[in-house]
N, C-alpha and C positions, 0 to 999 in steps of 0.2 A: 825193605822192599823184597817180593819175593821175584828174582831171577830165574827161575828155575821154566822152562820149558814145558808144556802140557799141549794134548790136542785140544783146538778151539773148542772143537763139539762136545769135547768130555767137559770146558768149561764151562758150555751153554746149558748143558743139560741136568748141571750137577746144583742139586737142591740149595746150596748156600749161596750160590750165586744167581741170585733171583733178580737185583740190581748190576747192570755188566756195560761198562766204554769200552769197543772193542777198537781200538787205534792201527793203522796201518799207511803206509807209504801207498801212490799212485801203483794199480796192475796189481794189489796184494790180494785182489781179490775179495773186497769187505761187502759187495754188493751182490755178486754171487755168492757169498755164505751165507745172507739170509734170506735171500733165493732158495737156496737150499732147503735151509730151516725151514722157513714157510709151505714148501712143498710138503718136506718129510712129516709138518704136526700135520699139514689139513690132509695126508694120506691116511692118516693110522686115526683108523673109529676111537680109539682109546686117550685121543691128545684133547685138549680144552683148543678153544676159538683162537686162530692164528689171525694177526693183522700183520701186515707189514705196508709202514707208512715212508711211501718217498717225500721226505724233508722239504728239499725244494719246491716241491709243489704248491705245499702248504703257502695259504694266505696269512699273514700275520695280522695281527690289531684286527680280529672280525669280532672280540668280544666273546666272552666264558671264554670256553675249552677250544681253543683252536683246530684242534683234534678231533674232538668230536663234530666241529661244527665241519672239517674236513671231508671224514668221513660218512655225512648225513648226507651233505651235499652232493657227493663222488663225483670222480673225472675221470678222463675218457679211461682209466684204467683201472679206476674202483668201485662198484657199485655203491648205492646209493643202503645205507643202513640206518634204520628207522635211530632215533638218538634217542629218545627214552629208554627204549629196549637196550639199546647197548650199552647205556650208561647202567641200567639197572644188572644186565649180565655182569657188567667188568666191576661193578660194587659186590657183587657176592659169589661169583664163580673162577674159578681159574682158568687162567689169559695167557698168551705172550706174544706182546706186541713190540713190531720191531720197527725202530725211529733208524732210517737210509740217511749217511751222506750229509752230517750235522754240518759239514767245512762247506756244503754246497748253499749252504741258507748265506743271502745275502748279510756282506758285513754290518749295516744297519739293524739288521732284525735277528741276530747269533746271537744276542745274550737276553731276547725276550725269549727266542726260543728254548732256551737252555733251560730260565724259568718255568718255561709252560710244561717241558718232558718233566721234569720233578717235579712240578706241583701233578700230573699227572699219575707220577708213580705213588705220590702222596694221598691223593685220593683215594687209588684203584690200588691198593695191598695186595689184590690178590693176582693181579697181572705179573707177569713175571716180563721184565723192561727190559729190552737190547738196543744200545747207539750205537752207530758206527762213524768214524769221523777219520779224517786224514791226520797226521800229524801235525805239518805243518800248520802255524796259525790258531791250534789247540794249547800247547803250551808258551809260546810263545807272547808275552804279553797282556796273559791271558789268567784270568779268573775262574777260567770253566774247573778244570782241574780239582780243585780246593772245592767248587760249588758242588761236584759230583760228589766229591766224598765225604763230604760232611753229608750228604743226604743217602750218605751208606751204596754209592755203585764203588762195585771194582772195575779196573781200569787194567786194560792188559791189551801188549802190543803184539800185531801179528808180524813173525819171522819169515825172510826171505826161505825160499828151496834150498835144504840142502844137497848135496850132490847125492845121495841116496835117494833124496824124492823128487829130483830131476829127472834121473833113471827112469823112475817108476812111471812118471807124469809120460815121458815119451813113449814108455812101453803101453800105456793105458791108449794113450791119443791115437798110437799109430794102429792097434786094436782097433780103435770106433771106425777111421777114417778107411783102413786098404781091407779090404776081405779075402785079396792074395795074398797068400804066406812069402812069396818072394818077394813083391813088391814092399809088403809092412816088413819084411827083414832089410830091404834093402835100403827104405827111405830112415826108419830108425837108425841102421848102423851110421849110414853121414851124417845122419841129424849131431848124434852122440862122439863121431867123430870130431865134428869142426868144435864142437863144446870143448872136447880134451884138450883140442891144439891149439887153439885160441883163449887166452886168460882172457880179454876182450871178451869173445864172447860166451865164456862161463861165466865172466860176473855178472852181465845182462842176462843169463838165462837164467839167475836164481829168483827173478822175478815171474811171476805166474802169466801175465798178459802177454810180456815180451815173449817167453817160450813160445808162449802160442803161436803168435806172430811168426818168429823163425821158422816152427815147426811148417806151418803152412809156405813162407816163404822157400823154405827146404823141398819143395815137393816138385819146382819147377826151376831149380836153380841154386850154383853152391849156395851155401852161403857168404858174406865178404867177411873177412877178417880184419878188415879198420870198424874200427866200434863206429865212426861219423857214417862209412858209408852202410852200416847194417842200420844204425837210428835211420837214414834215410828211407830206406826198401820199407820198413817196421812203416813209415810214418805211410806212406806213400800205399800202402798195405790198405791203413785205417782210414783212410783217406775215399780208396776204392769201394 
C-alpha cells in the first residue's frame, strides 16, 4: 500500500487515476471537495461535462441505470437531462462524474449501489469516476473495498489538518470574514492562541468542519477548554 501523502486535487486530476474512493472521517470535508471540483471543471471552457450526483437522493431498484434514470428525471437540485443524449455524450466523450456520500445510501440499498457506480464506470470508459464515502461502515464488514478494486478504483484516505494548514485555514477564514486589519489580527491571534493552549482543542481543530465552528464561535466568545463543553457550543452552533 502506498502511504505516502499527496494533495487530493493533484489526485483527482492526475491522468492514472481516472477510477478514485476518496474515504474520509465526518467534517473532512469530502462533500465540499467535489463541490469544488465541480465548480472548477463547469468554470474552465476547456474541461469535458461535470456531473455531480448526491447518492442519497438517488431511487434504487427504478430499472437500467439508476443514474441516468436520476438524472433524466432531476430534483429539486438538478435539472432534468434528456437520457439518450447523455448516455450517447458519456459513451464517446470525456466526463467526470462525481457519486457524494456512498455511507449516506441507505444500509438495504449500499451494495446495489456499489454495483450500479461500476457497472457505470464499466459502461462509460470514458468518464473519469469519483466516490466519496465515510469510513466507517466502508471497511468494516464490508465487500465494497475488494469490489472497488477489482474493478480498478484507487482508494485513498483524506488526512486530518496539520498544524501548518491550521494556520493557513485561520489566516485564509479570518481574511474572507473581517475587512479590518485589527479586528482579522485580533480575532486570529485568539482563535490560534486557545488552539496552542489547549491539546483539547488542537486535536478537534485538525478537523475542517470543527475549525470552522470554533472559528465562528471565536468571534463572540473565548473559547472553552473542556473539549465536552466546546462539542456543546460546536453542536448548539449547527443547531442555530
Amino acid at each position: 500500500a502506498n502511504l505516502s501523502a499527496r494533495p487530493v486535487l493533484e489526485l483527482i486530476e492526475s491522468a492514472t487515476n481516472r477510477r478514485l474512493v476518496i474515504l474520509g472521517d465526518p467534517g473532512l470535508g469530502k462533500s465540499t471537495l467535489l463541490k469544488l471540483i465541480a465548480l472548477k471543471w463547469a468554470d474552465d471552457p476547456t474541461r469535458s461535462l461535470t456531473i455531480c450526483v448526491e447518492l442519497r437522493r438517488v431511487t434504487p431498484n427504478t430499472g437500467g441505470d439508476i443514474f441516468l434514470n436520476y438524472l433524466a428525471n432531476g430534483t429539486d437540485s438538478t435539472c432534468c437531462l434528456p437520457r439518450i443524449e447523455l448516455h450517447e455524450y458519456l459513451s464517446h466523450h470525456n466526463s467526470i462524474v462525481l457519486f457524494d456520500g456512498l455511507d449516506e445510501v441507505a444500509d438495504a440499498n449500499r451494495n446495489d449501489t456499489v454495483s450500479q457506480i461500476i457497472r457505470f464506470a464499466k459502461d462509460y470508459a470514458f468518464a473519469r469516476v469519483v466516490v466519496t464515502t465515510r469510513i466507517q461502515g466502508y471497511f468494516s464488514g464490508s465487500t465494497h473495498p475488494d469490489e472497488f478494486r477489482d474493478a480498478g478504483f484507487v482508494q485513498v484516505t483524506l488526512q486530518d489538518f496539520s498544524d501548518t494548514e491550521i494556520e493557513r485555514f485561520i489566516e485564509l477564514w479570518h481574511q474572507e470574514v473581517f475587512t479590518i486589519p485589527a479586528e482579522r489580527a485580533r480575532f486570529s491571534l485568539r482563535l490560534q492562541t486557545a488552539i496552542n493552549e489547549s491539546s483539547a482543542i488542537s486535536e478537534l481543530a485538525a478537523n475542517p468542519l470543527l475549525l470552522t465552528l470554533m472559528a465562528i464561535l471565536n468571534r463572540n466568545q473565548d473559547l472553552p477548554r473542556d473539549r465536552a463543553k466546546l462539542y456543546e457550543r460546536c453542536a448548539e452552533l449547527l443547531l442555530k
